[in-house]
C-alpha positions in Angstrom: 6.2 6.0 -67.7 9.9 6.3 -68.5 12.3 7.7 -66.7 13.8 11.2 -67.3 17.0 11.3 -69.5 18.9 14.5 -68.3 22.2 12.7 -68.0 23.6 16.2 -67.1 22.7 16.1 -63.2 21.8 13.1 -60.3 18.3 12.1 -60.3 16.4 14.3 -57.7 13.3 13.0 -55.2 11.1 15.1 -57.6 12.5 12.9 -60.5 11.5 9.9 -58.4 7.9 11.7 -57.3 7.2 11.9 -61.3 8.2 8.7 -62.3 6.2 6.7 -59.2 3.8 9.5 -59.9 3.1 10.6 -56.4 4.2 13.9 -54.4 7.8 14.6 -53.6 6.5 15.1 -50.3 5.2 11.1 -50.3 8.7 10.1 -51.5 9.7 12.2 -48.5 7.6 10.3 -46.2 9.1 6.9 -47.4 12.4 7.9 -47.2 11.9 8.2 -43.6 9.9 5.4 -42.8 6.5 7.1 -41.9 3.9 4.6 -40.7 1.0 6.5 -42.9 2.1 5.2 -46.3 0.3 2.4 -47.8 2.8 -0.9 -48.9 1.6 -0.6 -52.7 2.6 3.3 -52.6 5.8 2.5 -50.5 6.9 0.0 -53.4 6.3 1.9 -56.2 8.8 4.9 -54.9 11.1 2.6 -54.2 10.8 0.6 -57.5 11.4 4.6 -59.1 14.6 5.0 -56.6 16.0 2.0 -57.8 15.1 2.6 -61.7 16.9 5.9 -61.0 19.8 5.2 -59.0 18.7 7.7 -56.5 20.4 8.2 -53.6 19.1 10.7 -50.9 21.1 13.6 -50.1 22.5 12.3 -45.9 23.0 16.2 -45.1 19.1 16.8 -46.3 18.0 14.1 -44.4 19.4 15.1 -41.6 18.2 18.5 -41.7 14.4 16.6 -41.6 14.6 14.1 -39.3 17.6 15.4 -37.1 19.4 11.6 -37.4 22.2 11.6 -39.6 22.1 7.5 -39.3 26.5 7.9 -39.2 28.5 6.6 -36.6 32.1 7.8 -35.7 35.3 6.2 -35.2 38.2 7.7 -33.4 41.3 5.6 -34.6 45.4 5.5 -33.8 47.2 2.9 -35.6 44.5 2.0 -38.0 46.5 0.8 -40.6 47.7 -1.8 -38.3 46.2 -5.8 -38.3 43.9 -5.0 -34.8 42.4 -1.6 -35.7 42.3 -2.2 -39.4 40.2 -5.0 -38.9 37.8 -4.1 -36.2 37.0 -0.8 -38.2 36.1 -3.0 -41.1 34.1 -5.3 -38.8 32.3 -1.9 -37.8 31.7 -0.9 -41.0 30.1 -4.2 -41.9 27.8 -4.0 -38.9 26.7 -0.3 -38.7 26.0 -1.2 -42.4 23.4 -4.4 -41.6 22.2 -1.7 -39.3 21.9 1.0 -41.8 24.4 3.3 -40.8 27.2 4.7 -42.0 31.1 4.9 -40.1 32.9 7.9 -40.5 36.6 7.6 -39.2 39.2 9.9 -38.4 42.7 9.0 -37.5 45.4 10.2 -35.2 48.2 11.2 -37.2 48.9 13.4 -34.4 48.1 12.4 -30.2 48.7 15.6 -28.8 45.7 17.2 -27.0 45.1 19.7 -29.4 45.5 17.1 -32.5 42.7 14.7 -30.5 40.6 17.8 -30.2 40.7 18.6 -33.5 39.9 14.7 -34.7 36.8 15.1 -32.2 35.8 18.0 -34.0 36.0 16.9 -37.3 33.8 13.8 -36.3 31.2 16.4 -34.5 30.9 18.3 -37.6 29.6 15.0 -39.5 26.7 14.7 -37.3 27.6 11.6 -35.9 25.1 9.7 -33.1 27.8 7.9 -31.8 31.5 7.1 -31.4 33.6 3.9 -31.0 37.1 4.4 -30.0 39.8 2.5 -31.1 42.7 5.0 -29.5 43.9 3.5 -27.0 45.9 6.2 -24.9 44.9 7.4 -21.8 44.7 11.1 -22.9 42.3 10.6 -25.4 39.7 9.3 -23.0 41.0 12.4 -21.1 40.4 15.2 -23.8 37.1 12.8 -24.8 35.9 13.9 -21.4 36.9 17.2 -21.3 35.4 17.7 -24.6 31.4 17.2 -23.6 30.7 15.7 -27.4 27.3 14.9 -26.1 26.8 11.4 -28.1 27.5 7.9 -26.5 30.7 6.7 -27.2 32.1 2.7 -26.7 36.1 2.1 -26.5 37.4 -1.1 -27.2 39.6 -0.6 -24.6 39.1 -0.9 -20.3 39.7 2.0 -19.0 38.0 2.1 -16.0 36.0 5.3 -16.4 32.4 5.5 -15.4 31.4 7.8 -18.5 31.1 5.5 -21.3 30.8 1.9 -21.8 34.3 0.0 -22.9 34.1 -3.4 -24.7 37.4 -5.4 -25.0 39.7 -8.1 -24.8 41.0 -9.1 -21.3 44.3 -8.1 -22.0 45.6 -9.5 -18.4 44.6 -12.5 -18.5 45.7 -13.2 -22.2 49.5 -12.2 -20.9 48.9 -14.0 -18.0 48.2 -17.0 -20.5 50.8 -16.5 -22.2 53.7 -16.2 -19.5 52.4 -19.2 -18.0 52.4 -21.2 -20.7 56.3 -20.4 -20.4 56.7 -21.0 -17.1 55.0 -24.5 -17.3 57.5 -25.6 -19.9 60.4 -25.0 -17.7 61.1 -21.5 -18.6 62.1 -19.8 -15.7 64.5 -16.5 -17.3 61.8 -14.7 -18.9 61.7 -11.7 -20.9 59.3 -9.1 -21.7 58.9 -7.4 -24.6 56.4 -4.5 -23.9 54.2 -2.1 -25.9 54.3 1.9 -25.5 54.2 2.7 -22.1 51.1 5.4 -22.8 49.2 2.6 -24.0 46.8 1.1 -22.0 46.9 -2.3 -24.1 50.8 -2.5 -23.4 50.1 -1.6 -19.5 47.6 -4.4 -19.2 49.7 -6.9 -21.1 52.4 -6.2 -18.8 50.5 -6.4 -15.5 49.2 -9.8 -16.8 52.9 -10.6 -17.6 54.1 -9.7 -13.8 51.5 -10.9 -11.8 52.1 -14.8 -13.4 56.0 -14.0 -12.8 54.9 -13.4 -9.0 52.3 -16.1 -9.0 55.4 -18.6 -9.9 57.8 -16.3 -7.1 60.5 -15.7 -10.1 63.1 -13.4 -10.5 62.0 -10.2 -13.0 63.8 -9.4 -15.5 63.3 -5.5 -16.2 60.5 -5.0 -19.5 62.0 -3.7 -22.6 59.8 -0.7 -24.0 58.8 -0.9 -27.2 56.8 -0.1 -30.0 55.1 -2.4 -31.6 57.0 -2.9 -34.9 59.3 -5.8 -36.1 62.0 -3.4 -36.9 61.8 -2.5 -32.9 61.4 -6.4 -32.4 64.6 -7.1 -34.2 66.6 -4.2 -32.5 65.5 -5.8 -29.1 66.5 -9.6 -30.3 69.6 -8.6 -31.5 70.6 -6.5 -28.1 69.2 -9.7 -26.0 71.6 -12.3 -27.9 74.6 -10.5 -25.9 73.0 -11.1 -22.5 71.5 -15.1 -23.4 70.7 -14.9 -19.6 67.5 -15.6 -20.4 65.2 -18.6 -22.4 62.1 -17.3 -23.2 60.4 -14.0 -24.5 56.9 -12.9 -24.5 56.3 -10.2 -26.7 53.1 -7.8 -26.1 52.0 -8.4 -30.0 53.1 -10.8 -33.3 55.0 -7.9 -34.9 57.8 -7.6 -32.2 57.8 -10.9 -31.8 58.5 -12.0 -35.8 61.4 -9.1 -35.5 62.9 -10.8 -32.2 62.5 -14.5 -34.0 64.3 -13.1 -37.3 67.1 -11.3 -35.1 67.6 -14.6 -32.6 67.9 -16.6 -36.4 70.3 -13.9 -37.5 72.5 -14.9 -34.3 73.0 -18.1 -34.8 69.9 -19.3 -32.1 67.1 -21.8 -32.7 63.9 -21.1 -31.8 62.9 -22.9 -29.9 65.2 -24.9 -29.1 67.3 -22.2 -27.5 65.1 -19.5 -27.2 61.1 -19.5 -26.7 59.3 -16.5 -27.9 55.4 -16.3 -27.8 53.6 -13.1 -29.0 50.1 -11.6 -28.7 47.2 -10.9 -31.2 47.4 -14.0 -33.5 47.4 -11.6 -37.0 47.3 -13.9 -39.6 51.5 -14.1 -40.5 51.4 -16.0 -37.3 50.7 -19.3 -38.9 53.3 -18.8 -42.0 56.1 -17.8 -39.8 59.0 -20.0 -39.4 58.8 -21.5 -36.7 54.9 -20.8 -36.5 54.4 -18.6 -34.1 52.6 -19.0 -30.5 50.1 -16.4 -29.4 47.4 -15.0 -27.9 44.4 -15.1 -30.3 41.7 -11.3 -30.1 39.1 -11.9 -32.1 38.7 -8.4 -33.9 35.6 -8.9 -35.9 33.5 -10.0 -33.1 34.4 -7.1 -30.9 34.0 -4.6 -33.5 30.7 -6.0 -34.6 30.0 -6.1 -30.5 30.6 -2.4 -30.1 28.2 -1.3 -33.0 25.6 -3.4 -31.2 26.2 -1.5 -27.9 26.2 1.8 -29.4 23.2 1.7 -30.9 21.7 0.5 -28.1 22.4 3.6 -26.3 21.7 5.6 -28.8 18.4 4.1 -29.7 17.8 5.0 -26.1 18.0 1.5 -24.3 18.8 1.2 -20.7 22.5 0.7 -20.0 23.9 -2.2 -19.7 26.8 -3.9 -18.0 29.7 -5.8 -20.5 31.8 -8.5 -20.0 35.8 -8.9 -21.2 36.2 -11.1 -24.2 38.5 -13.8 -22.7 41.3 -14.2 -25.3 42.9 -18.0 -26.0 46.4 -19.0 -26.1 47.0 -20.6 -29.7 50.1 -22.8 -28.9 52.4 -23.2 -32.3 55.9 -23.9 -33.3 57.8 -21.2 -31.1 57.7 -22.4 -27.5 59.2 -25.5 -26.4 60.2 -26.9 -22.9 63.4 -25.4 -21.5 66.6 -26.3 -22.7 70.1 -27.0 -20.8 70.1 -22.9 -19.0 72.1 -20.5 -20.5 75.9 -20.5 -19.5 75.8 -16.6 -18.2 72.5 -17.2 -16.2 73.8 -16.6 -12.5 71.0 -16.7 -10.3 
């Protein structure tokens, strides 16, 4: 039998009935996995689907089985190297898993903009939610909001309401500062993420409690937020103090601004200045000097969280997750300590 030619509409599961000759209510049945159809039978509809190019209706199917087979994610920043690439690492799993991601980013992190990215996700059905918003209001309005699916963040935030998979931010900084320290380095800076973040509050923690560990002076953190452009403002403010030989910088981006404003003064790095930054995004290894960092591995802790969702919402019993321990990746950028800066008075 050949297939229908109305080129004027999408094939329909009746089209797919006629042409594996069965009932549309056996295609219906294969569609959704039912045990009682025979392997020849399941074949031959899916043989038709395929000859077709059918593709089921999601909002139909959702109506019959009440699974909409969709997972959400709740984004900020997604355009940036850590959430752009563990959304596509969730993609890529949910897919293996046969599920689809639906993701809404916040343009806006007010209460009432989180809210309304929440809602938009709840309308789609969704089974689940991975966060990728790092904030601590959005876990806030999260929990205000009752959504009534599981929901994973990539990010620790201590609550007791959802599971959180991520990077051990702490000791990552910790890493890094020390690695400083044990060069020499005793006049550190740090450059910090946004102070709502709870990524850039980690980092800094780590950051302090090595600077304690080693009993030297603190220089006060410079806020910041996240971007080269910020990461050159801050370099080319610190090059009037020099009372300091080392930075670490809470991710790559600041850091390649601070390196490019230090060059623009007239300083070597490193031989006069170390900076080290955080994330390992790919530029790392192509800047000049190469840049050391702290390495996240993004597409295993996206394809992580998918695998913890659907645990819970397949039902399974909870279970208790281990920090991803990140690695220092030492490169051009840090060197042992130079003769100290002339205006360092301590």
């Amino acid at each position: 039998m050949s297939p229908p030619q109305d080129r004027g509409r999408a094939p329909s599961i009746r089209d797919v009935a006629r042409l594996a000759e069965v009932s549309h209510q056996t295609v219906s049945r294969v569609l959704n996995d039912h045990p009682s159809i025979r392997p020849e039978t399941r074949e031959r509809v899916l043989q038709a689907m395929e000859t077709l190019q059918y593709r089921p209706n999601r909002a139909a199917r959702t109506l019959v089985t009440s699974r909409s087979n969709t997972i959400g994610v709740l984004a900020a920043l997604s355009t940036t190297y850590g959430p752009a690439t563990s959304i596509a690492a969730i993609e890529d799993a949910a897919r293996e898993h046969g599920y689809h991601v639906n993701t809404a980013n916040l343009a806006d992190t007010s209460p009432a903009g989180i809210a309304d990215a929440i809602e938009h996700l709840m309308l789609q059905a969704i089974e689940g939610l991975v966060v990728i918003a790092p904030q601590v209001r959005v876990f806030e309005v999260l929990a205000a909001s009752s959504i009534g699916v599981p929901f994973v963040s990539l990010q620790s935030t201590g609550r007791r309401d959802h599971l959180a998979l991520s990077v051990d931010q702490v000791t990552g900084a910790r890493r890094a500062t020390q690695h400083l320290i044990g060069l020499g380095h005793r006049e550190i800076v740090h450059l910090a993420g946004p102070q709502d973040w709870i990524e850039a509050e980690a980092r800094m923690r780590g950051f302090l409690e090595a600077i304690d560990d080693a009993e030297l002076g603190l220089h006060p953190p410079i806020l910041g937020d996240w971007t080269a452009d910020f990461g050159y403002y801050a370099g080319s403010e610190l090059v009037r103090r020099r009372d300091f030989t080392a930075v670490f910088a809470a991710n790559d981006e600041m850091a390649i601004g601070l390196m490019h404003a230090f060059r623009d003064a007239g300083l070597d790095v490193p031989g006069d200045v170390s900076v080290v930054g955080f994330d390992d995004i790919p530029v790392a290894k192509h800047v000049a000097p190469t840049l050391t960092t702290v390495y996240q591995d993004f597409h295993e802790i996206g394809r992580r969280a998918v695998a913890l969702l659907l645990n819970q919402v397949h039902g399974a019993e909870r279970i208790e997750v281990e920090d991803i321990v990140p690695r220092l990746v030492v490169r051009g950028s840090t060197a042992p300590v130079a003769v100290r800066p002339a205006s360092v008075a301590r």
